[in-house]
Each structure stands twice: as C-alpha cells, then as structure tokens.
PDB file with one MODEL, atoms N, CA, C and O in Angstrom:
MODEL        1
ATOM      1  N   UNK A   1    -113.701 -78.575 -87.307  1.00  0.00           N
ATOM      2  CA  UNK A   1    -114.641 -78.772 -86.223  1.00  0.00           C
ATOM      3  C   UNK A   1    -113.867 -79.187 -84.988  1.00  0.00           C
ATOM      4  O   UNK A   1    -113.108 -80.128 -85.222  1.00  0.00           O
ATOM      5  N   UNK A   2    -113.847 -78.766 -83.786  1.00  0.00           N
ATOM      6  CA  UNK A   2    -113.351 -78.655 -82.611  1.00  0.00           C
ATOM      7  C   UNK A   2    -113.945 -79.777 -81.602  1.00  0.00           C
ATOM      8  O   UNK A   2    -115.123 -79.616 -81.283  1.00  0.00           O
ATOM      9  N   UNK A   3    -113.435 -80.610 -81.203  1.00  0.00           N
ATOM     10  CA  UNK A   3    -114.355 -81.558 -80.392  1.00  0.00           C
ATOM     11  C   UNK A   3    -113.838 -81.755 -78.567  1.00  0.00           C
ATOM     12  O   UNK A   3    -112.752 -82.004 -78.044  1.00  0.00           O
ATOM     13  N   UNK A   4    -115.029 -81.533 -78.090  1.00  0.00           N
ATOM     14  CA  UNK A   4    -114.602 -81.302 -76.344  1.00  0.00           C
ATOM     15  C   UNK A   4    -115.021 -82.123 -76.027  1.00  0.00           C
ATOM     16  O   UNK A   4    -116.108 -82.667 -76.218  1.00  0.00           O
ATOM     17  N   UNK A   5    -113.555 -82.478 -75.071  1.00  0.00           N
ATOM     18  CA  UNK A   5    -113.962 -83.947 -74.219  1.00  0.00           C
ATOM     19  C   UNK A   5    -114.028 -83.550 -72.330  1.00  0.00           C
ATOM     20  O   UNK A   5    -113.195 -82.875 -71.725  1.00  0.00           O
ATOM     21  N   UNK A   6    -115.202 -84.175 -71.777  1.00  0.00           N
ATOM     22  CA  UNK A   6    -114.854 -83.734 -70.292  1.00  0.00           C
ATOM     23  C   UNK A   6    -113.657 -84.488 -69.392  1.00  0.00           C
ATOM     24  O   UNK A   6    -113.136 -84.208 -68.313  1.00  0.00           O
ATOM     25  N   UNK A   7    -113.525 -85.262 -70.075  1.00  0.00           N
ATOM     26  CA  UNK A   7    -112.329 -86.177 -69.700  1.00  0.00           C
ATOM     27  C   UNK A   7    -111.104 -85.804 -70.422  1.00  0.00           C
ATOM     28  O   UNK A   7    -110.990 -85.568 -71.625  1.00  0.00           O
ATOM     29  N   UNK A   8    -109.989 -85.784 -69.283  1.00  0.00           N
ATOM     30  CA  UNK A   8    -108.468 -85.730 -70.340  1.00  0.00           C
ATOM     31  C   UNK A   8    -107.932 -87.189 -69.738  1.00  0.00           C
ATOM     32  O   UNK A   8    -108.029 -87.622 -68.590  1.00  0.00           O
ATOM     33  N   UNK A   9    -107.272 -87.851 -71.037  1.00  0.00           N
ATOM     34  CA  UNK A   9    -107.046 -89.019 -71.068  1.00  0.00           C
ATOM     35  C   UNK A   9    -105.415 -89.026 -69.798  1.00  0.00           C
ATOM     36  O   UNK A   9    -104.583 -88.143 -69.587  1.00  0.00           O
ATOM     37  N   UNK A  10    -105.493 -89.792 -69.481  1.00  0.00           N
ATOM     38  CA  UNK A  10    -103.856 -90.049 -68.443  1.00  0.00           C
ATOM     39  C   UNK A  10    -102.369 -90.161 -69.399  1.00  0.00           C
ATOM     40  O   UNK A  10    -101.985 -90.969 -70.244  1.00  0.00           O
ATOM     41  N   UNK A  11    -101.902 -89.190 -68.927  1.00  0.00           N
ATOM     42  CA  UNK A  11    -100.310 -89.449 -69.289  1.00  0.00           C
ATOM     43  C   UNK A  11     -99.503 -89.213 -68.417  1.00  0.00           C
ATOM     44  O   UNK A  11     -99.053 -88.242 -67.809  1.00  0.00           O
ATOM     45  N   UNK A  12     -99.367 -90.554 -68.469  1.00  0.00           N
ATOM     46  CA  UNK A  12     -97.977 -91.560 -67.308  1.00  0.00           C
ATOM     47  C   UNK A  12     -96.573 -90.857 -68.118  1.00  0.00           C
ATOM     48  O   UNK A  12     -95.657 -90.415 -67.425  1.00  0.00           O
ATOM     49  N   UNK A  13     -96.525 -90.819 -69.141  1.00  0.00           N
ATOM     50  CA  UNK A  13     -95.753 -90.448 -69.396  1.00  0.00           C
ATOM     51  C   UNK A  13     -94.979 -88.901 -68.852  1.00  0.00           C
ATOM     52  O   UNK A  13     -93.784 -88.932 -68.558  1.00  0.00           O
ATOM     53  N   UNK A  14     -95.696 -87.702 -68.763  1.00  0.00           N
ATOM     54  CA  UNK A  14     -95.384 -86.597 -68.119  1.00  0.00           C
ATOM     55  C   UNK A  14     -95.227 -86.609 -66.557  1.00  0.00           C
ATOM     56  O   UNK A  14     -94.585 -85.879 -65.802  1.00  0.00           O
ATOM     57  N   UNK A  15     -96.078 -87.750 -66.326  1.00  0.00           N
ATOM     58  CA  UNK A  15     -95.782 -88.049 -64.617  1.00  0.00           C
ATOM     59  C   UNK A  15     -94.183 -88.588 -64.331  1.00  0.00           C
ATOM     60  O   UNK A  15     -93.428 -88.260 -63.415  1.00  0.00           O
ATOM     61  N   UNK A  16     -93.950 -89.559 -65.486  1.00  0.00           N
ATOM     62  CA  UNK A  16     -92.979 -90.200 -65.080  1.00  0.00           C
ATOM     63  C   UNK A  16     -91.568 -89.263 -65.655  1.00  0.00           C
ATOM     64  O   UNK A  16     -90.419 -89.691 -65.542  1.00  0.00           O
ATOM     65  N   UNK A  17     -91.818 -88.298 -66.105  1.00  0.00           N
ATOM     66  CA  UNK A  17     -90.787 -87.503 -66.822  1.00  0.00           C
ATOM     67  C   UNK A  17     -90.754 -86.400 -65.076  1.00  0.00           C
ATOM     68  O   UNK A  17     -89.738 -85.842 -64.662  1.00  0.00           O
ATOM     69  N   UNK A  18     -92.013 -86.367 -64.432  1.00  0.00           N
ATOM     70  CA  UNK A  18     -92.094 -84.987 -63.541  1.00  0.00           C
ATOM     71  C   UNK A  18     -90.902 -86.293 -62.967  1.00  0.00           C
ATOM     72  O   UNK A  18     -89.792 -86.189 -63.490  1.00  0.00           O
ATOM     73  N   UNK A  19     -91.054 -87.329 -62.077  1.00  0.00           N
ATOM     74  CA  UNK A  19     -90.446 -87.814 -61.250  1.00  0.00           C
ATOM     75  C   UNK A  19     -88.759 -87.937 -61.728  1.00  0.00           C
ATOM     76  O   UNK A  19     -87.860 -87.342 -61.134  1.00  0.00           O
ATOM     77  N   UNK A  20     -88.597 -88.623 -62.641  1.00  0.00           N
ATOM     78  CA  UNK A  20     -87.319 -88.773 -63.372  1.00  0.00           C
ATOM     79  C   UNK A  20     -86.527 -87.422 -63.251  1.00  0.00           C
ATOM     80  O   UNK A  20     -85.393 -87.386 -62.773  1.00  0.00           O
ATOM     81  N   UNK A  21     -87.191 -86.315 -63.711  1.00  0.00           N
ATOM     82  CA  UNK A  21     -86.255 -84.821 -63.437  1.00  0.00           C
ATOM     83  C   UNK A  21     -86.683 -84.443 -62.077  1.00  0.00           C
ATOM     84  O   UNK A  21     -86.179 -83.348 -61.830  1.00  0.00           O
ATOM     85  N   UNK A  22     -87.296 -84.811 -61.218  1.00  0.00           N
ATOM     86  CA  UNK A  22     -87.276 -84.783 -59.655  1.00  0.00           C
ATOM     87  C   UNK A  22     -86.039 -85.115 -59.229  1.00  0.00           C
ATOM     88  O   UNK A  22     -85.148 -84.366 -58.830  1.00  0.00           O
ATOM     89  N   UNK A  23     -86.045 -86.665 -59.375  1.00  0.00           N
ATOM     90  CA  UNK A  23     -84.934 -87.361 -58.945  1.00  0.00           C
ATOM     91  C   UNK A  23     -83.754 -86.754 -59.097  1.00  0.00           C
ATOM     92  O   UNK A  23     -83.063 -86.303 -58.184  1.00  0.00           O
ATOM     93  N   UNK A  24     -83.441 -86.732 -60.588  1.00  0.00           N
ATOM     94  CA  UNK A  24     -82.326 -86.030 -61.388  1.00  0.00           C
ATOM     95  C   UNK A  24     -81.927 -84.963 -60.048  1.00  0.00           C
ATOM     96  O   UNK A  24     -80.997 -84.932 -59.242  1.00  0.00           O
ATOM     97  N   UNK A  25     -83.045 -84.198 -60.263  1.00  0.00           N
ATOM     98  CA  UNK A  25     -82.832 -82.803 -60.044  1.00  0.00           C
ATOM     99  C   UNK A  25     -82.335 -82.627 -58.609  1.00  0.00           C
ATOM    100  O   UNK A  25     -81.586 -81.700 -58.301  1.00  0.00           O
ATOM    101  N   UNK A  26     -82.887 -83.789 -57.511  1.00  0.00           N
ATOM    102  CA  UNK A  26     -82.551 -83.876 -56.352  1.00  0.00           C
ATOM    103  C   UNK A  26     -81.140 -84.644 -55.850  1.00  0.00           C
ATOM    104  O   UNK A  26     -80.638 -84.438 -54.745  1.00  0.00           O
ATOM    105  N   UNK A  27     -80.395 -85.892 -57.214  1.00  0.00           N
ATOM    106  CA  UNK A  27     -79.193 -85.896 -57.161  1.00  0.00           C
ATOM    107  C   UNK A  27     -77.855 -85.092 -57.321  1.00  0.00           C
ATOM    108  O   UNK A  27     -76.783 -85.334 -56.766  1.00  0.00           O
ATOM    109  N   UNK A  28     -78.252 -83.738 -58.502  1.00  0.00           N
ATOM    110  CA  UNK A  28     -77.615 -82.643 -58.977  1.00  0.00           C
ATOM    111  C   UNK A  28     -77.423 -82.018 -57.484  1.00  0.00           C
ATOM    112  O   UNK A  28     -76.389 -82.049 -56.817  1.00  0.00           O
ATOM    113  N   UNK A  29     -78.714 -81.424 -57.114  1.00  0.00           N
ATOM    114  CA  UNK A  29     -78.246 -80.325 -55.524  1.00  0.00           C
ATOM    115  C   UNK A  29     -77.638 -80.617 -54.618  1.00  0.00           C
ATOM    116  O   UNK A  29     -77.096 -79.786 -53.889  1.00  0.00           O
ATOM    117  N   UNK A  30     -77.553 -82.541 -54.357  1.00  0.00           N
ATOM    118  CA  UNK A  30     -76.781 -82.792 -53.339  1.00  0.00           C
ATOM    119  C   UNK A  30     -75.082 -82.837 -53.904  1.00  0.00           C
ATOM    120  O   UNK A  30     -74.131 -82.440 -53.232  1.00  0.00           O
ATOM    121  N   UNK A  31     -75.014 -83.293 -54.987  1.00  0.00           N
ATOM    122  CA  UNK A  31     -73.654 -82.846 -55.321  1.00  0.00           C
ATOM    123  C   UNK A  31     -73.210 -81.558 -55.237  1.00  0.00           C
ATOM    124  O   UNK A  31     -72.209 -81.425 -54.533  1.00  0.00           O
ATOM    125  N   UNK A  32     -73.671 -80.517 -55.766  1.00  0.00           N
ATOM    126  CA  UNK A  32     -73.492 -79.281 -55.741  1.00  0.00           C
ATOM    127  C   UNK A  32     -73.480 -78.938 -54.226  1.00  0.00           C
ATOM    128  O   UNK A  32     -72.836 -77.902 -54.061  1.00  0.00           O
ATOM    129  N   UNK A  33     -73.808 -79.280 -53.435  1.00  0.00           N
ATOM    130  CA  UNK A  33     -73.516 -79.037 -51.850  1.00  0.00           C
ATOM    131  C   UNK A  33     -72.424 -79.454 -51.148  1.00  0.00           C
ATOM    132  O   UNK A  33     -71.768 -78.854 -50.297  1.00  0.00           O
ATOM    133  N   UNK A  34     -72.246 -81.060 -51.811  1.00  0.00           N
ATOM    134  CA  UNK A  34     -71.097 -81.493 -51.253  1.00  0.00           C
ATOM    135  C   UNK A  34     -69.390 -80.619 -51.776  1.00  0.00           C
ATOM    136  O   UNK A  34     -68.286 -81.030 -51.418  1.00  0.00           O
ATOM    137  N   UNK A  35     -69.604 -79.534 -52.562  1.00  0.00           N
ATOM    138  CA  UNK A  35     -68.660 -78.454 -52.542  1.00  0.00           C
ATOM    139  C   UNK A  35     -67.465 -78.775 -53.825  1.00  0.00           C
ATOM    140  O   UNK A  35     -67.022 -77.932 -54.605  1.00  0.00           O
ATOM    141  N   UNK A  36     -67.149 -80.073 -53.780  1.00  0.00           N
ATOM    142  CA  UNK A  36     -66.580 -80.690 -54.471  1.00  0.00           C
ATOM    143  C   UNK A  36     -66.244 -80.494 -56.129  1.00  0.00           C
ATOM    144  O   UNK A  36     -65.233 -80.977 -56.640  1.00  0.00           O
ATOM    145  N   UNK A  37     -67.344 -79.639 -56.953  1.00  0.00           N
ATOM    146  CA  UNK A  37     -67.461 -79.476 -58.383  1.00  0.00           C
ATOM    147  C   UNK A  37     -66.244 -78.294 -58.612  1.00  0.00           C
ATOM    148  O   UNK A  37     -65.787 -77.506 -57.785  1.00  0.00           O
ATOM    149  N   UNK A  38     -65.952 -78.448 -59.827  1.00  0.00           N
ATOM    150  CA  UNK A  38     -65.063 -77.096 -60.046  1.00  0.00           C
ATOM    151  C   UNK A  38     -65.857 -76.262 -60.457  1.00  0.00           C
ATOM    152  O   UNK A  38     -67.017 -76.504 -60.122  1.00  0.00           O
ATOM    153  N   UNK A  39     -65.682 -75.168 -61.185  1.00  0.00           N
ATOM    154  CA  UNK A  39     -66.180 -73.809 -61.020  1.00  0.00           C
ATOM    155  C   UNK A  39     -66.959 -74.220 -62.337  1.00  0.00           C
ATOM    156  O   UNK A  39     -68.159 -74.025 -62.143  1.00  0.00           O
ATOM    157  N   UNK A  40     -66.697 -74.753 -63.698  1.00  0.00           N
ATOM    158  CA  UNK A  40     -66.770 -75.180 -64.281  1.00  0.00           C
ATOM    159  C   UNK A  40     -68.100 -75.998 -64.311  1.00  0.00           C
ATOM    160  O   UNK A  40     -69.181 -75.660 -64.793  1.00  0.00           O
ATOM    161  N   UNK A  41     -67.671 -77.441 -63.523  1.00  0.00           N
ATOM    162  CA  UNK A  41     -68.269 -78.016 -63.370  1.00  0.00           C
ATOM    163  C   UNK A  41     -69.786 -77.686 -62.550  1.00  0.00           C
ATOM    164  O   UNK A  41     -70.736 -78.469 -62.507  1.00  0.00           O
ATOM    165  N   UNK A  42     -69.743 -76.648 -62.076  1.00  0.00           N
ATOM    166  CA  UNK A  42     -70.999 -76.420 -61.105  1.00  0.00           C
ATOM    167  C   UNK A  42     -71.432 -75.143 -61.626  1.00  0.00           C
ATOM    168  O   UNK A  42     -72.007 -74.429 -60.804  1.00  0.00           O
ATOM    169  N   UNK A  43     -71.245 -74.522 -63.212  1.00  0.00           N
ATOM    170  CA  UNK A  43     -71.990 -73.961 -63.812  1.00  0.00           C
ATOM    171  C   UNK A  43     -72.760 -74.674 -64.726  1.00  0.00           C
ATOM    172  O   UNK A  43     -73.862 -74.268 -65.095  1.00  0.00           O
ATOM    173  N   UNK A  44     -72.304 -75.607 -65.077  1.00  0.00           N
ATOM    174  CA  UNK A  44     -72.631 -76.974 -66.011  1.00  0.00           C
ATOM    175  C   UNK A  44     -73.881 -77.493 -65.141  1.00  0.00           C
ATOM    176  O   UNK A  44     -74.888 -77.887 -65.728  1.00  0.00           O
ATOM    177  N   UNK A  45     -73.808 -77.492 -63.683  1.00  0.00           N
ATOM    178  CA  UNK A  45     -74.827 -78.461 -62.940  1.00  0.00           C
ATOM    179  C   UNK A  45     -76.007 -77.552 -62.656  1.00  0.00           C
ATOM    180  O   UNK A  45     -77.150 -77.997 -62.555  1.00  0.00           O
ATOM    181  N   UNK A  46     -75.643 -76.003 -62.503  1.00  0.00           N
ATOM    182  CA  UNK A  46     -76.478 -74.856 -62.644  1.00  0.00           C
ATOM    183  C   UNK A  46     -77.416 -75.382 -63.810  1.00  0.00           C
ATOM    184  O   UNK A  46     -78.572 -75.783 -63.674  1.00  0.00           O
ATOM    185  N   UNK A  47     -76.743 -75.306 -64.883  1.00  0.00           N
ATOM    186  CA  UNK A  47     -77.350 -75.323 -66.081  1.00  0.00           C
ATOM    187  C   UNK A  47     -78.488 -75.804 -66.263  1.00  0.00           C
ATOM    188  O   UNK A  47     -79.485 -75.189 -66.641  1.00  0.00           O
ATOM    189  N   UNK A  48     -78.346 -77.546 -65.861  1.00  0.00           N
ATOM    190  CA  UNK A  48     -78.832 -78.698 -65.972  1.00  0.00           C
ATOM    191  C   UNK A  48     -80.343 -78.743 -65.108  1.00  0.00           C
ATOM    192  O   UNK A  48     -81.486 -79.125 -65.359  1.00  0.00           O
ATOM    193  N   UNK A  49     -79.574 -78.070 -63.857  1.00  0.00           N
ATOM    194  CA  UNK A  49     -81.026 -78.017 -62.775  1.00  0.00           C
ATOM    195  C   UNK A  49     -81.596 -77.049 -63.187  1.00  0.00           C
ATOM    196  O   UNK A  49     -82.780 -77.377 -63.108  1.00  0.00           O
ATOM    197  N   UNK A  50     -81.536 -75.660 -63.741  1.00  0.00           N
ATOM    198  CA  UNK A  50     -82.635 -74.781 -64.273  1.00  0.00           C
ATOM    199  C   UNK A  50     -83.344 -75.536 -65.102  1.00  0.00           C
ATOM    200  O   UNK A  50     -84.557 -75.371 -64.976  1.00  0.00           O
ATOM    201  N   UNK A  51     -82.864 -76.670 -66.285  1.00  0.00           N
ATOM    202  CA  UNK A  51     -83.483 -77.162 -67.236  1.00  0.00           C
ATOM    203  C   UNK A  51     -84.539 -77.930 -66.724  1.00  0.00           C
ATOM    204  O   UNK A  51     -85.655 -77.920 -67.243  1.00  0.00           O
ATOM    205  N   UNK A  52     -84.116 -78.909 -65.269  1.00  0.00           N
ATOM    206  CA  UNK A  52     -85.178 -79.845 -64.908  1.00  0.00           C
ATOM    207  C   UNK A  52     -85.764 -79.145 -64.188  1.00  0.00           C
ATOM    208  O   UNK A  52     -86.811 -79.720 -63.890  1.00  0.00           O
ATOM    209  N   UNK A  53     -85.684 -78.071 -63.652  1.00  0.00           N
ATOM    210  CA  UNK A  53     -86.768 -77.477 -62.805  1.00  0.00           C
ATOM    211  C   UNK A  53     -87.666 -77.116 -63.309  1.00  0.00           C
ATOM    212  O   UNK A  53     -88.795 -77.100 -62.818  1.00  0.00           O
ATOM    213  N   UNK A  54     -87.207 -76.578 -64.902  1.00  0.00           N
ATOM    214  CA  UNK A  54     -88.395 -75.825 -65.651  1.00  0.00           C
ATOM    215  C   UNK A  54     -89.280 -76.878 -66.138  1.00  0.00           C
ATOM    216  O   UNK A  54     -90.372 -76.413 -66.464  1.00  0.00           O
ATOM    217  N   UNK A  55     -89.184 -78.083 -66.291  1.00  0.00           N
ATOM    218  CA  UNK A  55     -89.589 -79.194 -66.655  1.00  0.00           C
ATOM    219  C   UNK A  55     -90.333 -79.743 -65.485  1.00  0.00           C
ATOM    220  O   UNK A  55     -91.534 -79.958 -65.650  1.00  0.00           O
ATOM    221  N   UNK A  56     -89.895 -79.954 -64.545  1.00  0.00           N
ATOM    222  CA  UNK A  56     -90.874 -79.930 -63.090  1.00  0.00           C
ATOM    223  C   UNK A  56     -91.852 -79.257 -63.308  1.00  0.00           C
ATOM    224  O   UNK A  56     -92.919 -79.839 -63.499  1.00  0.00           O
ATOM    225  N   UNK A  57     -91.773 -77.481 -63.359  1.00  0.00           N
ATOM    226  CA  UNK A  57     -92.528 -76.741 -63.326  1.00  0.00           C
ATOM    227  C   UNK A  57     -93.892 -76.847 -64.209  1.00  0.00           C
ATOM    228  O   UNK A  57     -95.083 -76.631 -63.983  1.00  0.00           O
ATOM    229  N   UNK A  58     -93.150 -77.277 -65.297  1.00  0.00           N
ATOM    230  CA  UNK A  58     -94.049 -77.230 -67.180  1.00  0.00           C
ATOM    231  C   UNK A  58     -95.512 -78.922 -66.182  1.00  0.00           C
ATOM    232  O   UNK A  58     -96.742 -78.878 -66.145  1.00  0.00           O
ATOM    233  N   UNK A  59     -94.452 -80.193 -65.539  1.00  0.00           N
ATOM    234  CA  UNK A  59     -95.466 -81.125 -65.399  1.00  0.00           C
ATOM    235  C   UNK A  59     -96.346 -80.732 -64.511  1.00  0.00           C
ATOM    236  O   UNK A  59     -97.535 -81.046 -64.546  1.00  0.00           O
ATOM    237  N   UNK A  60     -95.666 -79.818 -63.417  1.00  0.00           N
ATOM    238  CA  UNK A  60     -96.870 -79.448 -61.890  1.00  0.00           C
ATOM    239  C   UNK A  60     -97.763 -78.448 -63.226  1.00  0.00           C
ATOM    240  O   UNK A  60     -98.779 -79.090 -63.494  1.00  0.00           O
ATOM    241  N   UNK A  61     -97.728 -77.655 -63.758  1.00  0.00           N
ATOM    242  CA  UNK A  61     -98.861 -76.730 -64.414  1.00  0.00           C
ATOM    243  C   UNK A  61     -99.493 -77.416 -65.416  1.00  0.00           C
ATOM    244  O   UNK A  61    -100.535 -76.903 -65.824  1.00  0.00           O
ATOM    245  N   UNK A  62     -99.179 -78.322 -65.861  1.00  0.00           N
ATOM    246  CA  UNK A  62    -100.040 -79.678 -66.344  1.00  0.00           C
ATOM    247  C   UNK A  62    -100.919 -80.315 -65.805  1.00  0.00           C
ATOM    248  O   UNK A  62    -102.035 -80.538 -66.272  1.00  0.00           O
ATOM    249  N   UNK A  63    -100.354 -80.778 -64.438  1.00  0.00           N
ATOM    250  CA  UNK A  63    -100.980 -81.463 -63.777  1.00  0.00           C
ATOM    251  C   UNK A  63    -102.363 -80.541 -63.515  1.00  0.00           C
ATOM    252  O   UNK A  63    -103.510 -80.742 -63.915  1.00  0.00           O
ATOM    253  N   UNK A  64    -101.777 -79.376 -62.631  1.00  0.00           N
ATOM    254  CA  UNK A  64    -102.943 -78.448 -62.130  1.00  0.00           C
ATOM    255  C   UNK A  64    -103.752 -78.061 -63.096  1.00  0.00           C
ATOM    256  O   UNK A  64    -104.680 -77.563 -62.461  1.00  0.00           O
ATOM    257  N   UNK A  65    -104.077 -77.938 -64.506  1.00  0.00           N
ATOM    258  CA  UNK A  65    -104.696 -77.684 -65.393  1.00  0.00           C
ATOM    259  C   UNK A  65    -105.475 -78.660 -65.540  1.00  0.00           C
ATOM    260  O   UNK A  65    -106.587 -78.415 -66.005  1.00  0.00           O
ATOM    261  N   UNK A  66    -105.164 -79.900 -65.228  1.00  0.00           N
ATOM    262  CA  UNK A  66    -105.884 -81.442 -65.233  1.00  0.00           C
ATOM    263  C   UNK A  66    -107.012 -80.991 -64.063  1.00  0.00           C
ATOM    264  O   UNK A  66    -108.223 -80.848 -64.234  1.00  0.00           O
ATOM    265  N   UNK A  67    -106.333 -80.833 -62.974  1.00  0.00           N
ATOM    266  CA  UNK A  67    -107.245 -81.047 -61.850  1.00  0.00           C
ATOM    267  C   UNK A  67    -108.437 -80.049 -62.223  1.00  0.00           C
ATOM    268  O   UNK A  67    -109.625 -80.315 -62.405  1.00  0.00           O
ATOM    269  N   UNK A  68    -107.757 -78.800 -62.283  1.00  0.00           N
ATOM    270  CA  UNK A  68    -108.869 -77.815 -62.709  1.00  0.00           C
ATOM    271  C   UNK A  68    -109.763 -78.031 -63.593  1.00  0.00           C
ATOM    272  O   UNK A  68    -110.833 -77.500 -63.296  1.00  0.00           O
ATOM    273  N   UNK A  69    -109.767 -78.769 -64.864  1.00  0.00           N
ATOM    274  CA  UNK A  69    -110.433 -78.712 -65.848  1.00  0.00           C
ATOM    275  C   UNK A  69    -111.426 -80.396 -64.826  1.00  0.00           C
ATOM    276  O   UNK A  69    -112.583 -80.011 -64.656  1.00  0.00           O
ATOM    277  N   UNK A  70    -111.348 -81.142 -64.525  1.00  0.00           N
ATOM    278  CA  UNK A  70    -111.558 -82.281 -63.889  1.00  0.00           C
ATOM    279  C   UNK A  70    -112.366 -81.047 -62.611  1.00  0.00           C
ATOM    280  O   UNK A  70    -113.515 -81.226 -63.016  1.00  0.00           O
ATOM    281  N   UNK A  71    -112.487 -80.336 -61.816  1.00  0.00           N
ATOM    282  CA  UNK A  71    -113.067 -80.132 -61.042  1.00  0.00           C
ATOM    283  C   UNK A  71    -114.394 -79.267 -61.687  1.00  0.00           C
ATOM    284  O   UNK A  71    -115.600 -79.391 -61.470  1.00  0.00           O
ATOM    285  N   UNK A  72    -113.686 -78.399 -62.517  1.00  0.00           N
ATOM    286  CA  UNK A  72    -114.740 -77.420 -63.153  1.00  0.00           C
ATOM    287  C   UNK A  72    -115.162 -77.829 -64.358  1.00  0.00           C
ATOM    288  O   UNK A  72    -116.135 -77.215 -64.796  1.00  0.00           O
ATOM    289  N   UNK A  73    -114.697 -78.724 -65.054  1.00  0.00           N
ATOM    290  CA  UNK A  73    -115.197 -79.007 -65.973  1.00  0.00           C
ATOM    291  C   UNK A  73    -114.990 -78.616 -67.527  1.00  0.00           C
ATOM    292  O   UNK A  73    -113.780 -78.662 -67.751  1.00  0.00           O
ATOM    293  N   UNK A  74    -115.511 -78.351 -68.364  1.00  0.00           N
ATOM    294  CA  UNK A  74    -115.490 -77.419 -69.386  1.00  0.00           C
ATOM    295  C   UNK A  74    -116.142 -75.953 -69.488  1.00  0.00           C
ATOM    296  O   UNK A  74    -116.338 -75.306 -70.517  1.00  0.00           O
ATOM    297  N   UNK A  75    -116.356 -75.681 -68.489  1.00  0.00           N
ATOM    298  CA  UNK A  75    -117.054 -74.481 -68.426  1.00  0.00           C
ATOM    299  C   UNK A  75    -115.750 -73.095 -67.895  1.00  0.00           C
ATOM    300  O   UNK A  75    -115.454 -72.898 -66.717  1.00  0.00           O
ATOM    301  N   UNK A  76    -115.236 -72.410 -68.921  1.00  0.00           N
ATOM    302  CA  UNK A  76    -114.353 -71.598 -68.506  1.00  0.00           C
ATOM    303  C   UNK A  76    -114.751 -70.370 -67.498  1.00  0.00           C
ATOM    304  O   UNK A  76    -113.988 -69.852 -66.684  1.00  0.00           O
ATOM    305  N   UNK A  77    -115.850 -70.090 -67.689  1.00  0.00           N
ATOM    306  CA  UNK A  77    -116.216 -69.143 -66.852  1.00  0.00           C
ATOM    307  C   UNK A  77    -116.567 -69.517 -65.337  1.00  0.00           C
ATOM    308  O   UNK A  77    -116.988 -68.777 -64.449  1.00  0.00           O
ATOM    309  N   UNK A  78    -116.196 -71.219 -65.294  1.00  0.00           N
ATOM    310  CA  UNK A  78    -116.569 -71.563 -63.934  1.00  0.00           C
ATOM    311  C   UNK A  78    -115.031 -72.147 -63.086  1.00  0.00           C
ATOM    312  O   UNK A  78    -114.761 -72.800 -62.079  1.00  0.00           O
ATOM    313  N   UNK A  79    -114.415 -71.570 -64.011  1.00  0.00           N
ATOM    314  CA  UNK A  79    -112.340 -72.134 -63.517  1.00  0.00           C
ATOM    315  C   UNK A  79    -111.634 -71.298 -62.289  1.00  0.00           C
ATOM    316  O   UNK A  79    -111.675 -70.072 -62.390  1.00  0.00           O
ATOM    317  N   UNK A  80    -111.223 -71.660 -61.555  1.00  0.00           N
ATOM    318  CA  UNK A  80    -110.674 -70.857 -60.497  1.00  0.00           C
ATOM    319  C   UNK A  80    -109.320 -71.301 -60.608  1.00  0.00           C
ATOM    320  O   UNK A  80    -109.208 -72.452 -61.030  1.00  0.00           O
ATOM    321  N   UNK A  81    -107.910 -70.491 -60.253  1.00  0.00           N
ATOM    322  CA  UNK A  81    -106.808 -71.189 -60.308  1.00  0.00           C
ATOM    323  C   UNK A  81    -106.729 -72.125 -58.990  1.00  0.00           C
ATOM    324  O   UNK A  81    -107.245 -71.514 -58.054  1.00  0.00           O
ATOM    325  N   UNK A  82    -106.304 -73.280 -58.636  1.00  0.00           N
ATOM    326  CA  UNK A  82    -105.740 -73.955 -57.993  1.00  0.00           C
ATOM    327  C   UNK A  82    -104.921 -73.521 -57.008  1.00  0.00           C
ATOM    328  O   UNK A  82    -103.758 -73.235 -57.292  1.00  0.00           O
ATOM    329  N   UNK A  83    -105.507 -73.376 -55.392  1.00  0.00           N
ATOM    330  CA  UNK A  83    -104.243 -72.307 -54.710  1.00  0.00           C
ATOM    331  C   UNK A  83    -104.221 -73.729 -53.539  1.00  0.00           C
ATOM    332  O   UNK A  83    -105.242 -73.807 -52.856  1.00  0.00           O
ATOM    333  N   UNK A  84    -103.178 -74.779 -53.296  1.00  0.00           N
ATOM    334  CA  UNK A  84    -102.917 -75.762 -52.339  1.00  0.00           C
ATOM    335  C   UNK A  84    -102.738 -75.100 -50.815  1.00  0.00           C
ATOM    336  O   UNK A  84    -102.517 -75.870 -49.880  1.00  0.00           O
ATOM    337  N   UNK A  85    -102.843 -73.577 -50.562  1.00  0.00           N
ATOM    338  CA  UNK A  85    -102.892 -72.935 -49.205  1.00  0.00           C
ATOM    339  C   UNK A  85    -104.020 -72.395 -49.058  1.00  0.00           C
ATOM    340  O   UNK A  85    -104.165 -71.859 -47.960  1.00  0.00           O
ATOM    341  N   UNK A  86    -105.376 -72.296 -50.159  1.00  0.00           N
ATOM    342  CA  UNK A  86    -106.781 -72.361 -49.186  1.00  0.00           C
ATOM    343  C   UNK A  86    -107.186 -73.481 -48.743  1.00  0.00           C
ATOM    344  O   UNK A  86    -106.943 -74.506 -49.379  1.00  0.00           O
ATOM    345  N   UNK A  87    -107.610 -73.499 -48.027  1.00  0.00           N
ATOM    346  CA  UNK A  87    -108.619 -74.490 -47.084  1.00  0.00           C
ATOM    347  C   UNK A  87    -109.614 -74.842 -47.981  1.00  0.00           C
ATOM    348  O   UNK A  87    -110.536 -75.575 -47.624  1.00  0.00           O
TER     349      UNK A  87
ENDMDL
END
C-alpha cells in the first residue's frame, strides 16, 4: 500500500551537501585559474569539479521537485516544470 503525503519533510542535509560542494567547487576553479596545477594535477581537479557539479545539479533538481510538488501539490496532471526566467 502506497501512502501520499502533501508535505515533503526538510532535508538540511542535501542543502548542506548543495552548499559544501558549492564551496568546494568554487575553491577548485579558483585554483585551476590561478594556472599553477600541473597537467596532472588539473586533470585530477577536472575530475573532482565534474563530480561536485553533478552533485550541485542532483540538489538544485531536488530542490525544484520540492517546490513543484509544494506548489502543485499531488496532482500530476497539474505540474508544470519550474522555469526561474518566466515572470
């Protein structure tokens, strides 16, 4: 038996993971700018920032699935995607 809630409970936790690989992710690019890494080393930092970006990405489509389900509700046929450039 399947049970629907109109509420999704808060997790601080994925918030605080979006910010943590924010951060991360925004200390990695400034190194990688400052030119300094070896060739080596700044495929390694490549690496690292695809990983937290995708992890950024995974919490923002979390998030927006929150809002959406929180605006529309449980009603799927009443869901629109989330576009932050309409008015």
């Amino acid at each position: 038996m399947s049970e629907t809630h109109t509420d999704t409970p808060a997790q601080p936790g994925a918030i605080a993971d979006f910010e943590k690989s924010l951060d991360e992710l925004e200390s990695l690019v400034a190194r990688m700018e400052k030119g300094d890494l070896t060739l080596e080393d700044s495929v390694k930092a490549f690496e690292r920032g695809m990983a937290l970006y995708q992890n950024c990405q995974k919490a923002l489509d979390e998030a927006e699935l929150r809002v959406d389900l929180l605006l529309k509700g449980n009603d799927p046929a009443g869901r629109v995607r989330f576009d932050p450039e309409t008015p």
